[in-house]
C-alpha positions in Angstrom: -63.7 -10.0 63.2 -65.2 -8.9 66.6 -62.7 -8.0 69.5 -64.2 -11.7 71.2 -62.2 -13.4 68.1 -59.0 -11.8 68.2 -56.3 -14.0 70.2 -53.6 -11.3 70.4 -53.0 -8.4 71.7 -52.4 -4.7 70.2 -49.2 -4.4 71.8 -47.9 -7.4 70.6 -49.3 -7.5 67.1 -49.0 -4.9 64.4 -50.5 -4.8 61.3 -48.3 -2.7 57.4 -50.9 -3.0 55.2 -51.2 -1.3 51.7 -53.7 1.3 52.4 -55.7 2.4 49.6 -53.3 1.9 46.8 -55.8 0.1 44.5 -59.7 0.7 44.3 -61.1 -0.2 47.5 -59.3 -3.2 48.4 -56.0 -3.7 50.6 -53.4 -6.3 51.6 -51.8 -6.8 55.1 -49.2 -7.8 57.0 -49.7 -9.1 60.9 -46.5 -9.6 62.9 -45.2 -10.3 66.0 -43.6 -7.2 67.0 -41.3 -9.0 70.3 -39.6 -10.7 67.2 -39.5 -9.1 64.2 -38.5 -5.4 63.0 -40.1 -4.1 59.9 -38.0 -2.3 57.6 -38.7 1.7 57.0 -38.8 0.8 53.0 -42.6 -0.6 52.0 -43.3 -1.7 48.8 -46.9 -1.8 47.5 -48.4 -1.8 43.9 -51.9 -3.1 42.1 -51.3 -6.2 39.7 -54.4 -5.4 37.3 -56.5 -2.0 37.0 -55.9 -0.2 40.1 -57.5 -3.5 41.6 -55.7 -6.2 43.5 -52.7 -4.6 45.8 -49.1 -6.4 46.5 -47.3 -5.5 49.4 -43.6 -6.0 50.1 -41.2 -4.8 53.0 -37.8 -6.6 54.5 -38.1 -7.7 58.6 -35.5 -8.2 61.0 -35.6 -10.7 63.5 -34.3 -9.7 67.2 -32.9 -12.9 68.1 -30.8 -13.4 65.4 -30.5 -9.9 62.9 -31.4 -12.2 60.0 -33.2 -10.6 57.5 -36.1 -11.6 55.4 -38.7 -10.3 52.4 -42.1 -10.6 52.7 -44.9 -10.1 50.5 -48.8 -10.0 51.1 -50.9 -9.9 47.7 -54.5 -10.2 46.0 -53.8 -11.5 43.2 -56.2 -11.0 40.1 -58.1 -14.1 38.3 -55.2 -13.4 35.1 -52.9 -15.8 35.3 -49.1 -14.9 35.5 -50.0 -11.6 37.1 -47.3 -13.0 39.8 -44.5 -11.9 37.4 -45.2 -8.1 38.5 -43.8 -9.2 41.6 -40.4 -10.1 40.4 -38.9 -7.1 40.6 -39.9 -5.7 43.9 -39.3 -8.4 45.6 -35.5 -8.3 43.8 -35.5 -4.6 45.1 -35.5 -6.1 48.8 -32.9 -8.5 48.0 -35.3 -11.6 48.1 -35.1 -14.1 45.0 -32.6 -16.7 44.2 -30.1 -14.2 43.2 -30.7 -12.3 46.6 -29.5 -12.7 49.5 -32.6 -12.6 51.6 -35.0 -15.7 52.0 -38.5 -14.5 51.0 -42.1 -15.6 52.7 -44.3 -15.4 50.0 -48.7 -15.3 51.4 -51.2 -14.8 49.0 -55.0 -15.5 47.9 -53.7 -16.3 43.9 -56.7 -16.5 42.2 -55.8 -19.7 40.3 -56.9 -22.9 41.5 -54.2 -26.0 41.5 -54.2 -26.3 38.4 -52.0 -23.6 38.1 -48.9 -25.1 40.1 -47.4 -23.3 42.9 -43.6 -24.0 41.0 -44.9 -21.9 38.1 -46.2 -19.0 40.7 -42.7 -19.5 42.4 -40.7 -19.8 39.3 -42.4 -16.4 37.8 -41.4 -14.4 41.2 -37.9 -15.3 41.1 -37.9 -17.7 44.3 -36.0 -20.5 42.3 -37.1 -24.7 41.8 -40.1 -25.4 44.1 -38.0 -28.5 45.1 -35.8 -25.9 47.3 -38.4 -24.4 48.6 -40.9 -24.7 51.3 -45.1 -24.6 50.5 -48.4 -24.6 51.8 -50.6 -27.9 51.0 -53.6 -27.2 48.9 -57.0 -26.8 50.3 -60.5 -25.8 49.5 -60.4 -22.2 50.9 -62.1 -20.0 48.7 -64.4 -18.9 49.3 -68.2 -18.8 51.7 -70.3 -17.6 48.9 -69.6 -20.0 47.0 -69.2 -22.9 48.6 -65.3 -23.3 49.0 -64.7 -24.9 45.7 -61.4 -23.0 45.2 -57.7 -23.9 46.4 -56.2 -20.2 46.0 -54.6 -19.2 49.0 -50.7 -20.1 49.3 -47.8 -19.6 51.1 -44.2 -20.1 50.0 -41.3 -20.1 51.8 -37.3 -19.8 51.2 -36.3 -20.2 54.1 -36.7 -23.3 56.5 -37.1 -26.7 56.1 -39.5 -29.4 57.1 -42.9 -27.2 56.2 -46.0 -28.5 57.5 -49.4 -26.8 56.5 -51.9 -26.7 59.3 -55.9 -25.0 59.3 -56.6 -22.7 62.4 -60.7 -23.4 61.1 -60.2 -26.5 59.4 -59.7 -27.8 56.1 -63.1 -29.0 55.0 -64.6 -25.7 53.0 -67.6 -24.9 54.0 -67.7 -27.5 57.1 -64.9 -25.6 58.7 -66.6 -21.9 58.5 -66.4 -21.1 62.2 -69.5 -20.1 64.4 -68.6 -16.8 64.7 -69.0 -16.1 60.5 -72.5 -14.0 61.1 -73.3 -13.8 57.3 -75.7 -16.6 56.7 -76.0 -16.0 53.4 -72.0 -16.0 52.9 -72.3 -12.7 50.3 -68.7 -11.9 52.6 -66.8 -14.6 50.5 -64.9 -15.6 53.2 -61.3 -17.4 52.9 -60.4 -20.1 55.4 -57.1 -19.2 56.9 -53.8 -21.5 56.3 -50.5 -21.3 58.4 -47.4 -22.9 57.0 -44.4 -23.7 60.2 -41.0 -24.0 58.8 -38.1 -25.7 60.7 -34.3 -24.5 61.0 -35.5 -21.2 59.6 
């Protein structure tokens, strides 16, 4: 994304992200630095063939000194990959046995079909019921033609989740003029956000 598209600043934002840990692809992490602390400890792995990268570190927030996981991942197109996960995030003290809520962002790799309880069950996060989710959405991917609903976000902590689209929630009608690849070979995602309440 050109500097023109980016609606933050450096010294605001920063950015973990898992480096070259598997082939040529990475995962990261954007936070809001005035709010949250990022722990020293950063976990980070590949879920299938030195391909598809997990990361994993523990934030602070300012205000309060609460504590939270979070994890950023590619998943691979197996299914039940998301069990790798299980243990590191357990390692931070996130789970249901924990005693750290957990924000869980990730381009899965499997459509709907494959229910976000499952993904949350296999992780350790507990009954979907407790916990808080992005709505489903055609966001994968510009190449082609956004017939895919694999990007996610769970949460543990919070109530009250609503899902909103910074670009819009109609695939390939919500591409934003900026996207310079007219032929879409960039497989773009369209971006989800999910707000929690009483977090």
């Amino acid at each position: 994304m050109g500097e023109n598209h980016v609606p933050w600043s450096d010294a605001k934002y920063k950015m973990i992200d898992s480096g070259a840990t598997c082939s040529s692809d990475k995962t990261s992490i954007l936070y809001d630095s005035t709010k949250w602390t990022p722990s020293s400890d950063v976990l980070k792995g590949c879920l299938a063939n030195n391909d598809r990268p997990w990361i994993a570190t523990t934030f602070t927030e300012s205000a309060s000194g609460k504590e939270i996981v979070v994890v950023g991942s590619h998943f691979s197109h197996t299914a039940g990959c998301e069990q790798l996960l299980k243990a590191p995030i357990a390692k931070l003290g996130g789970g249901k046995d924990g005693s750290k809520g957990v924000v869980f962002m990730a381009d899965t790799n499997n459509d709907r079909a494959y229910e976000t309880s499952k993904l949350a069950n296999n992780m350790g996060l507990g009954d979907i019921g407790d916990l808080q989710k992005s709505d489903s959405f055609k966001s994968c991917c510009s190449d082609s033609g956004m017939p895919y609903q694999y990007d996610r976000i769970i949460s543990t902590i919070g109530s009250q989740g609503t899902t909103s689209y910074p670009y819009g929630n109609k695939g390939m009608e919500s591409l934003p003029a900026w996207f310079p690849d007219t032929d879409y070979r960039d497989e773009m995602h369209l971006p989800v956000v999910l707000t929690v309440q009483n977090a």
